[in-house]
N, C-alpha and C positions, 0 to 999 in steps of 0.2 A: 405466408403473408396474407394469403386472401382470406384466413379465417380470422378468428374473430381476437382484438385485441388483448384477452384474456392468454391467450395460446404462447407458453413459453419451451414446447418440447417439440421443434421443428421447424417447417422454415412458415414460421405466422407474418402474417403481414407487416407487424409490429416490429418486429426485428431485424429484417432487413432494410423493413424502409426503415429499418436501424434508425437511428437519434434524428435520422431525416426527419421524424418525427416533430423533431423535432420542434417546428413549430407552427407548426400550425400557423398558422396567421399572427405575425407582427405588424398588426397596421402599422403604426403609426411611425415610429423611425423608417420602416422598411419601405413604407410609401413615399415617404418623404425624400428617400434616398434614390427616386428614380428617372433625375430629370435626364439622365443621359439615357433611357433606355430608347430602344427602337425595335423592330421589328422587323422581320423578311420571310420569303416566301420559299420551306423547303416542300418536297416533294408530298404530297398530302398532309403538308399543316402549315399553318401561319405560325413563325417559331417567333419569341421576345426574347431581348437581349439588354445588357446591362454594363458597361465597361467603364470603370473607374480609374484612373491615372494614366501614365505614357512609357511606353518603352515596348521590351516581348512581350506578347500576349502572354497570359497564363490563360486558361479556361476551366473553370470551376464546375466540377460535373457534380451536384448537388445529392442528398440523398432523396430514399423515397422506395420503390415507386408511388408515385401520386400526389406528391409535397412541391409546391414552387421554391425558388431560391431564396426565398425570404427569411428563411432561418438564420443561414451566413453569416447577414449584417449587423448581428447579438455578437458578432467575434472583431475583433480589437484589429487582428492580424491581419485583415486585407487591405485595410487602410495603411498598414505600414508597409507591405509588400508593396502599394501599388505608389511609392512613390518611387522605385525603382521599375515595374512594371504597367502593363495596360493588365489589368484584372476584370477576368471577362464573367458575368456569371448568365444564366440561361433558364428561362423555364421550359423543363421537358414540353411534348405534346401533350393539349390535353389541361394541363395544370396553371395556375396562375392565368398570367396575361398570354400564353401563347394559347389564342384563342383558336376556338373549334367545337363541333359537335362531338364529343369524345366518343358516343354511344356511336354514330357513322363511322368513325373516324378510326382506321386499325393501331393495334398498340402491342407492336411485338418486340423480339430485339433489334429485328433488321430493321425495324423500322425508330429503332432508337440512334441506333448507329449511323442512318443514313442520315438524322437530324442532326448529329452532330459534327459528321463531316461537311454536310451543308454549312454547317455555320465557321466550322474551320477556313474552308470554300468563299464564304463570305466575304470574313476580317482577311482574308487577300495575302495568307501568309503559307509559305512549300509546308513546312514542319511547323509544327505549335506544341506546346509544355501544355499536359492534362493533369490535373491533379481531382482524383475522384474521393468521393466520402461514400461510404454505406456503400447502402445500392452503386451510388458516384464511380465505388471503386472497382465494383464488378464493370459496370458500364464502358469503362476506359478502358479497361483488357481484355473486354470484348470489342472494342474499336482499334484498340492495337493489333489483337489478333487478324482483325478485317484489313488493316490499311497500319503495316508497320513502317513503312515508307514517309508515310506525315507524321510519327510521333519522335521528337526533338527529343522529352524527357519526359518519362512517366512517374507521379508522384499518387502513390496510393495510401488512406490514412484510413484505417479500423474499415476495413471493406469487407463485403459478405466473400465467402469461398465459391474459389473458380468454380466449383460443384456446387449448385447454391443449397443442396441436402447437408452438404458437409460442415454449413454455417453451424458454430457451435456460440450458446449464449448461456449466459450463468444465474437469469435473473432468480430463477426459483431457490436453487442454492444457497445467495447470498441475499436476496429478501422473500422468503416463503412468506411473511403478513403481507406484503405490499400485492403479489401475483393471486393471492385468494381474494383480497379487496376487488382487483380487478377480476377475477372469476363472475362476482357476485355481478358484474354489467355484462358478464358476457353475449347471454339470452336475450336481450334487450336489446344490446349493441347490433347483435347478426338479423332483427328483424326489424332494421333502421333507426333506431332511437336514438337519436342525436344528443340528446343529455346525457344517455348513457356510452357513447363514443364517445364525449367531452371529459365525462367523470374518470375512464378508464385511461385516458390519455393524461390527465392531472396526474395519477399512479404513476403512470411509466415513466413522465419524466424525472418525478423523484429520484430514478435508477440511473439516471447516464450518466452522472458527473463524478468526482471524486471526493469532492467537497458538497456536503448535504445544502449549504448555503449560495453553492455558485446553482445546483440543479433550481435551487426557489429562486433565485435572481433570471435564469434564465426561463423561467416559466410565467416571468410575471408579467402578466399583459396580455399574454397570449388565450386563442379559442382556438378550436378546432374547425372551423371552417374553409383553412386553404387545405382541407385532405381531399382528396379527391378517389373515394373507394372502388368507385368502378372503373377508374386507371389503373390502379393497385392492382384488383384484380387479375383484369387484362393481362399484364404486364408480368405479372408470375404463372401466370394460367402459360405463357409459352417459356416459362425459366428450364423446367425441369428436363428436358432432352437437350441440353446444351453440356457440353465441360469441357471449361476452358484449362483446365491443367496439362495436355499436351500443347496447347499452343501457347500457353506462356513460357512454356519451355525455350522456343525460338525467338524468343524477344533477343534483340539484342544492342538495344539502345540502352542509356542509361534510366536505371529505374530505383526508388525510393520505396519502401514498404515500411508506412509509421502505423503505429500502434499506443492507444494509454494502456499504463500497467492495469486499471484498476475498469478496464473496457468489459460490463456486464451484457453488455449488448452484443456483442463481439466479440468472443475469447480470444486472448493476447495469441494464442496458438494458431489460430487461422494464419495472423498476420505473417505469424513468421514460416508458416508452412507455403506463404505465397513465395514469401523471400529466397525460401531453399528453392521452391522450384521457377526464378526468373533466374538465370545466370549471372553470374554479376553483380547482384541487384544490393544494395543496403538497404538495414535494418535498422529500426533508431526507434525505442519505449519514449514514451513521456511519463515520468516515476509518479507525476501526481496526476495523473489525469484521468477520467473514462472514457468515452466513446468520443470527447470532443478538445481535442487535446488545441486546436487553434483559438477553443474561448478558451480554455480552463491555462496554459501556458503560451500566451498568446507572443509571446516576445520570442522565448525558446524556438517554437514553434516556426517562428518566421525566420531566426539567424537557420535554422536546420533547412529550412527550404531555400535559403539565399544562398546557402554552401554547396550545397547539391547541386545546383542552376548552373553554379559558377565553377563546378568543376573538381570542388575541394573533398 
């Protein structure tokens, strides 16, 4: 992920911070959506926060690394979730509004995880329901692994592999034009060129969706300014001595592993190789969806997360 956005044979930046990629910067709904945010003070960072409705917290561990939560609010589904929940969402250290020197400021996993227990710690609750994206999803089951004691319910949707090497993605496969297009920014992108980080990031979103027309809906508006690459970096530079596939072993709360059938970003086989190996855990495709199965079947989406919650 910390190479260059062309890179689809490995774990590139691109694809983990998987469709976190997302987007880049949605001013303008996204900004406008942020009268309840606030802000508090975890262990070396000023963390911002977000929470929409009333009830159990959910917390939304967003993807990336190095993307704010601002992608999210392009999805239909939290708004319907949260009129039965408090829906929580966050931006990592580092990114968005949780302000900081990111270049002083460390950005490992422990130190992801310690941010998010803080803020668990925060909202004032024993156990909290995590639902992770992308990166989001690894995140979570590396926080469940640390502190299985606070996780109520774990909900993991198109997530990189416990082994972040084992991350399998299809884009060269199923668009070799679209990964040469982006080739062509590579060299330019890796020596800062922000035009060409902007150009090769237009490419990739083409890729996530199912429907060619929701990927242009969802890309409309948007620039690449909320990325933040030398988080990214960071943030993968300490991935690779981690694997969390013995410890998701011992989970033993109840856990959700979603996946879209048509997830170029994330092959549907990750998902379900988490699922074999949580205990227990379900399993549930979205048949039309790619890597963002709460914009692209947003209604679906939300009955599947309200059944899970509730025990069904």
């Amino acid at each position: 992920m910390s190479k260059s956005i062309r890179k689809t044979r490995g774990v590139a930046w691109q694809v983990i911070a998987l469709a976190a990629f997302v987007f880049v910067l949605f001013t303008p709904p996204a900004l406008a959506r942020e009268e309840n945010g606030k802000t508090f003070e975890a262990p070396g960072a000023t963390i911002y926060y977000e929470a929409i409705g009333t009830g159990e917290p959910i917390v939304v561990v967003n993807g990336g690394p190095g993307f704010d939560h601002t992608y999210m609010h392009l999805a239909a589904a939290w708004d319907t979730l949260a009129k039965n929940h408090e829906v929580v969402f966050y931006d990592q250290r580092g990114n968005g509004r949780s302000v900081g020197d990111h270049k002083s400021q460390t950005q490992t996993l422990k130190d992801q995880i310690d941010d998010l227990e803080a803020l668990r710690a925060h909202l004032g609750v024993e156990r909290v329901d995590l639902l992770g994206h992308s990166w989001g999803g690894y995140l979570v089951m590396a926080y469940a692994a640390v502190h299985p004691d606070r996780v109520a319910h774990l909900i993991i949707v198109d997530s990189a592999a416990p082994k972040i090497k084992d991350t399998r993605f299809l884009f060269d496969d199923v668009f070799p034009e679209v990964t040469e297009r982006q080739a062509a920014f590579a060299f330019a992108d890796e020596l800062g060129d922000k035009s060409a980080t902007a150009a090769s990031l237009r490419e990739y979103l083409t890729m996530l969706c199912y429907s060619p027309e929701k990927s242009q809906a969802f890309a409309a508006g948007m620039s690449p300014t909320a990325f933040n690459k030398e988080v990214n970096k960071a943030v993968f530079g300490d991935l690779d001595r981690y694997d969390l596939n013995p410890e998701i072993r011992k989970f033993k709360f109840p856990a959700l592993v979603i996946t879209g059938r048509y997830d170029m970003n994330v092959a549907p086989v990750v998902a379900y190789k988490i699922h074999q190996g949580i205990p227990g855990s379900k399993f549930l495709v979205f048949e039309r969806s790619g890597h963002l199965p709460f914009y692209e079947e947003p209604e679906a989406f939300v009955k599947a997360v309200e059944e899970f919650l509730a025990g069904k």
